[in-house]
N, C-alpha and C positions, 0 to 999 in steps of 0.2 A: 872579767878583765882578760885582754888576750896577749899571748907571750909573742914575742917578738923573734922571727923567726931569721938568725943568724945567716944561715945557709942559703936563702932566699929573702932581699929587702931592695928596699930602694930608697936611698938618701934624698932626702929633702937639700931641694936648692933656693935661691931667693926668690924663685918664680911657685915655687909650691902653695904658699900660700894663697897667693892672685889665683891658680890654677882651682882651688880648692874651692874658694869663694866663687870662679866663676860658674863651675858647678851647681853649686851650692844655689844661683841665681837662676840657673836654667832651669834646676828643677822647681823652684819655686813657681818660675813663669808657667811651666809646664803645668803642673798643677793646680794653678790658681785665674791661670787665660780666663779672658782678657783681663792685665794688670796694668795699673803706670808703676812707672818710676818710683812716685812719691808710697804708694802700698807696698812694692817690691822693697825698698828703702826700710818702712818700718819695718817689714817680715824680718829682714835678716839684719835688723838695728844698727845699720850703721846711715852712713851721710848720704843724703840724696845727690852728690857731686860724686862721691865712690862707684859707687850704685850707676851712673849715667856713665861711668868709665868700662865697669862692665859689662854694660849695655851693649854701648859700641863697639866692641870688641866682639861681642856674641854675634850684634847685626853684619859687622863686616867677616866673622866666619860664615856666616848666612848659615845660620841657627833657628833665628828670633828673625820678626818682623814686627815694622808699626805698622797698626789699624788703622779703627776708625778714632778720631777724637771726642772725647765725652765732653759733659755742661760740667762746670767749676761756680760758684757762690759768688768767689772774687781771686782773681789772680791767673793764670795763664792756665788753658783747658791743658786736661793729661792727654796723653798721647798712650794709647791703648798697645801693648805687647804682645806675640803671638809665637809660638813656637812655630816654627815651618815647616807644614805637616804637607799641606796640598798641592805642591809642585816637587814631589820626593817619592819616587815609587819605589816600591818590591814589590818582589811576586813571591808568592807563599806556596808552597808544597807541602800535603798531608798526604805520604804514604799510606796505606792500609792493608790488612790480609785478601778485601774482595775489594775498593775501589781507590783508587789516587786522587785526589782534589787539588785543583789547583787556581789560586786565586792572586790579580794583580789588585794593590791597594797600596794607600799615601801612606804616609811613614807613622800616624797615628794607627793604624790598623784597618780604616775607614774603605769598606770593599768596593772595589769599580766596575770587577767584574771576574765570573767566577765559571769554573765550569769542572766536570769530573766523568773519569772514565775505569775501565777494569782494570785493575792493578796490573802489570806486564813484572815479571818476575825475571827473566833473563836480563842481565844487567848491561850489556851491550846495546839493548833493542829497548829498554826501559830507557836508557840518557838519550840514546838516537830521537826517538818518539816524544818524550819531554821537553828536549831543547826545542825540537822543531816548534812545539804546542805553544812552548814559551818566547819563541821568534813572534809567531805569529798572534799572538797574544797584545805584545808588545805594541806591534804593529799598527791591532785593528784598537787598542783601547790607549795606547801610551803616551797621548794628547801632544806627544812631542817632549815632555817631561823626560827629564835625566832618571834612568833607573839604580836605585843603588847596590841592590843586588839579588841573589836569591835566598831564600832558607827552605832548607827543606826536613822538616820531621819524618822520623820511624818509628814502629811500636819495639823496639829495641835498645841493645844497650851500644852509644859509641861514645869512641875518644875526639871531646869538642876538638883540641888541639889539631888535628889530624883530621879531622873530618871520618874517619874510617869507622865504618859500622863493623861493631865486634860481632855482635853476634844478634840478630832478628829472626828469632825462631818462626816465627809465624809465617815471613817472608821467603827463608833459606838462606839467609845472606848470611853469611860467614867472613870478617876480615876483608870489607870488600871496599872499595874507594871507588867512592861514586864523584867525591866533591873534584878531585883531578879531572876526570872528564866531562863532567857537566860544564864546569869553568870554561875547558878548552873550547867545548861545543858551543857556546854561549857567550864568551867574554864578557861574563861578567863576576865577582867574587858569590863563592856560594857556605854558606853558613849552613852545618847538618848537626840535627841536635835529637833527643829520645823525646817522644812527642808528648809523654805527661811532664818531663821538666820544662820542654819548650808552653806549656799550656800556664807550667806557673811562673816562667816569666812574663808572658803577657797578663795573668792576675796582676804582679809585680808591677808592670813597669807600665801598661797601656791601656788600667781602669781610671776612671775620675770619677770623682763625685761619689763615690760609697766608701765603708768602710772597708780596707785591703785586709782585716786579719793581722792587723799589725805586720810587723818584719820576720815574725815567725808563722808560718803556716804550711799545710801540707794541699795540694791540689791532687785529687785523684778522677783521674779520667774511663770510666766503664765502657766498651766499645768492643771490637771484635778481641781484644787482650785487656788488660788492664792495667794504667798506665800512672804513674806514679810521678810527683815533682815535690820536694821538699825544701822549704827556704826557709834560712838560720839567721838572723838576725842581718836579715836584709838580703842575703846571698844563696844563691842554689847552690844546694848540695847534691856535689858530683861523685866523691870519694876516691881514692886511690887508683883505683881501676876501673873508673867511672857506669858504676855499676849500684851506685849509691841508690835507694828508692826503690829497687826493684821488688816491693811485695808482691804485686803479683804472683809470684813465683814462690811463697813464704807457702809449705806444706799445711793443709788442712785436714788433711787423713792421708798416710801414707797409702793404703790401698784404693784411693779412690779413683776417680779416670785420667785417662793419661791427659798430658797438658801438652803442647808444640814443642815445648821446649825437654818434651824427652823423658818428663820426671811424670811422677802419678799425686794426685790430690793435690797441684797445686791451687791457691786459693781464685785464679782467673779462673780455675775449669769449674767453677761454682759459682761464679757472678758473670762471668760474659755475657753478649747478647749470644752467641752459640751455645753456653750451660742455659739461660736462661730458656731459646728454642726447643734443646734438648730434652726440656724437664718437661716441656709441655707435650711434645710430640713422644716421650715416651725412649730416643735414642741412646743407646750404648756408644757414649764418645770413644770409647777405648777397642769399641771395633770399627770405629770408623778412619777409611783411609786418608792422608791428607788432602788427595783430589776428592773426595766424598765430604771433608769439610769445605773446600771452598764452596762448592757447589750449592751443601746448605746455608753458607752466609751469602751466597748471590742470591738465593731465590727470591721469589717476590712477596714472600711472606717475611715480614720482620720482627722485631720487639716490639716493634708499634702496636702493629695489630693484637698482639699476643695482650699488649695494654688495652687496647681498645677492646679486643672480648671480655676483657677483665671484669672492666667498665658496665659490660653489656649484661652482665650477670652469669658470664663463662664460670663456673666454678673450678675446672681445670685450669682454666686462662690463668685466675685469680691466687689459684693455690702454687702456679710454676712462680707467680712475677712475688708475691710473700716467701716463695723463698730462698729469691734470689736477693732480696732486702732482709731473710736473718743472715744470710752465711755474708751480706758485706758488712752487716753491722757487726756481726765477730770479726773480720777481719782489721775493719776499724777502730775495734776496742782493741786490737793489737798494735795498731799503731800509734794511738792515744798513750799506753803505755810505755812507749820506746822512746817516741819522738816529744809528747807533750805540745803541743801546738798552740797559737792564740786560736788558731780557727782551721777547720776543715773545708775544701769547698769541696762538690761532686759535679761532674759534668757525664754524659752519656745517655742513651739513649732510654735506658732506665729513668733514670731520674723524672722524666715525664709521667711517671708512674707516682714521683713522689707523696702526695696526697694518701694512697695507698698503702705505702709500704712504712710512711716516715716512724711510724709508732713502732711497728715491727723493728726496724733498724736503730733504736734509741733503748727498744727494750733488749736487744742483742749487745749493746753496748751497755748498757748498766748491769749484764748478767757477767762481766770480762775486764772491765774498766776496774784499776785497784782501790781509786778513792771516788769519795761521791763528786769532789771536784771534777773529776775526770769524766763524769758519766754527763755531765754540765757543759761539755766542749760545745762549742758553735759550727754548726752542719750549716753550712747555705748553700744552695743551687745554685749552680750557672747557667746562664740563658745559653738553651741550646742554637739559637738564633745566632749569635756573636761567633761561630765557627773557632771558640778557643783554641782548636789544635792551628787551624792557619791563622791565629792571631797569636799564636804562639810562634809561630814559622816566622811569621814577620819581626817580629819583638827580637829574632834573632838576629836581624840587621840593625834594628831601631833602638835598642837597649845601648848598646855600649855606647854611643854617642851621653847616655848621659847616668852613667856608669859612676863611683866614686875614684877619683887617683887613688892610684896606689901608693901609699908610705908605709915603709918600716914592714 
């Protein structure tokens, strides 16, 4: 049950509930496209004359659209419903420690067109550069469709309110307000969000058709840092000082290599694709300078490969990528035991490895996990195909439109 929060609420008025149900219909259509009326009707059990009132009110915010018309037995064919996905752009921004991605897509998440370049770290020359990319973007693929805005992810921690990035170790940014001038450069509103919570809102709010892990689940994203998004009973968890999620960062051996962020053995310097390099090539992360790691996340040797000699019967290859799947599966049996989750997803470059490593990482979590339930938790991959961090980016314009009202 949750306690009703005095100091912060909002009073229900006579349109609250119309507001609630109209919701309530959107996401139904969303989830259930192509619907009529008469299916929409029974989901949410009330009157198919109700139902046709919230229709039209959805159509004329230009929401929802009718389709095609289906075959009927006897009586007047349905008129098929459609959320209004492909005349709705964003463009989606994924910062990174070595490259920037940047992709225009319909408001479904559904890509148009994408492209990616080296991350530019001066924040002056980073917005200059980006709006320009995203003018031009706009331009050659924006079929003339209304854009609704930007989102753009970091591998750090910022204040959604504010848009200001606290603090992105990997990057240097400190306290730094990107959304003000991107906006100006751009005119258009820009949504900046930490790119493993922005990954599990697009779990959240821009899968169909599988199951989401119920309203509770943890999304963790393995990449050049390790990125974290945790959702409670429908909602991401931000925390206080929006810093919520940040395992990453949760100490694995105080003396082990240092991490970007300043500290030694945190648990990213043990799963990244940079630890994972590391392990294999033999480097001392803790003498390596920060321009000495970019340089080894640009090279042209990746995790990939490091998987693919694995594969090939590298027995070093095979020994770095096993045991960069025990130390995530202890870290996971850490989170198992804090957070409790219906389900874990993984996404990263690792994960391609899965087949490999899964038994590894299942038997690191039942050596750490406090009950047998717990060591039972559901791990499912994310298709690294689906660009979860820019369908995360996106979700950060595309979400709120069908978000729950707020009362009380």
């Amino acid at each position: 049950m949750r306690k009703i929060n005095t100091r912060d609420f909002q009073v229900a008025t006579r349109t609250t509930s119309r507001d609630i149900n109209r919701h309530i219909a959107l996401n139904l259509i969303r989830e259930h496209q192509p619907i009529s009326r008469a299916d929409l009707a029974r989901g949410m059990k009330m009157t198919r004359g109700v139902v046709s009132v919230l229709v039209q009110e959805l159509i004329a915010q230009g929401l929802i659209y009718e389709g095609a018309t289906g075959e009927a037995a006897r009586g007047r064919k349905p008129t098929f419903l459609h959320i209004r996905t492909h005349d709705r752009m964003v463009v989606a921004v994924d910062v990174r420690f070595t490259r920037t991605y940047l992709m225009l897509c319909d408001f479904s998440g559904r890509e148009l067109a994408i492209e990616s370049y080296d991350t530019i770290f001066s924040i002056p020359e980073f917005v200059k550069d980006l709006a320009g990319r995203i003018r031009k973007l706009l331009k050659r693929q924006g079929l003339g469709f209304r854009c609704e805005g930007i989102g753009l992810v970091v591998p750090g921690m910022v204040d959604q309110r504010t848009g200001k990035i606290l603090n992105a170790p990997a990057l240097g940014w400190r306290d730094v307000d990107i959304r003000t001038k991107l906006s100006g450069a751009t005119g258009l509103p820009v949504h900046i969000e930490n790119s493993g919570r922005a990954s599990a809102l697009a779990q959240l709010w821009l899968k169909r058709g599988e199951a989401t892990g119920g309203h509770n689940f943890v999304y963790i994203s393995v990449s050049d840092g390790v990125g974290l998004g945790i959702v409670v009973n429908g909602e991401l968890l931000r925390g206080r000082d929006h810093i919520a999620g940040e395992f990453g960062h949760m100490p694995i051996n105080l003396d082990g290599p240092r991490c970007m962020c300043g500290a030694n053995g945190c648990w990213e310097v043990y799963t990244s694709n940079l630890a994972t390099l590391a392990r294999y090539f033999g480097w001392n992360l803790s003498k390596h300078s920060p321009k000495r790691l970019k340089e080894a996340e640009r090279s042209a040797f990746t995790v990939l490969d490091v998987v693919a000699r694995a594969r090939s019967g590298d027995s070093k290859a095979l020994d770095a990528v096993l045991a960069t799947g025990r130390f995530l599966g202890l870290g996971i049996a850490t989170i198992i035991n804090i957070v409790n989750p219906d389900c874990i997803y993984l996404a990263g470059e690792i994960t391609t490895a899965w087949d490999l490593i899964e038994d590894t990482v299942r038997q690191a979590i039942g050596e750490r996990a406090l009950t047998e339930g717990a060591t039972r938790t559901p791990l499912r991959v994310a298709s690294a195909h689906d660009y979860p961090r820019l369908r995360g980016a996106a979700a950060l314009i595309a979400a709120p439109t069908f978000a729950a009202p707020r009362v009380a």
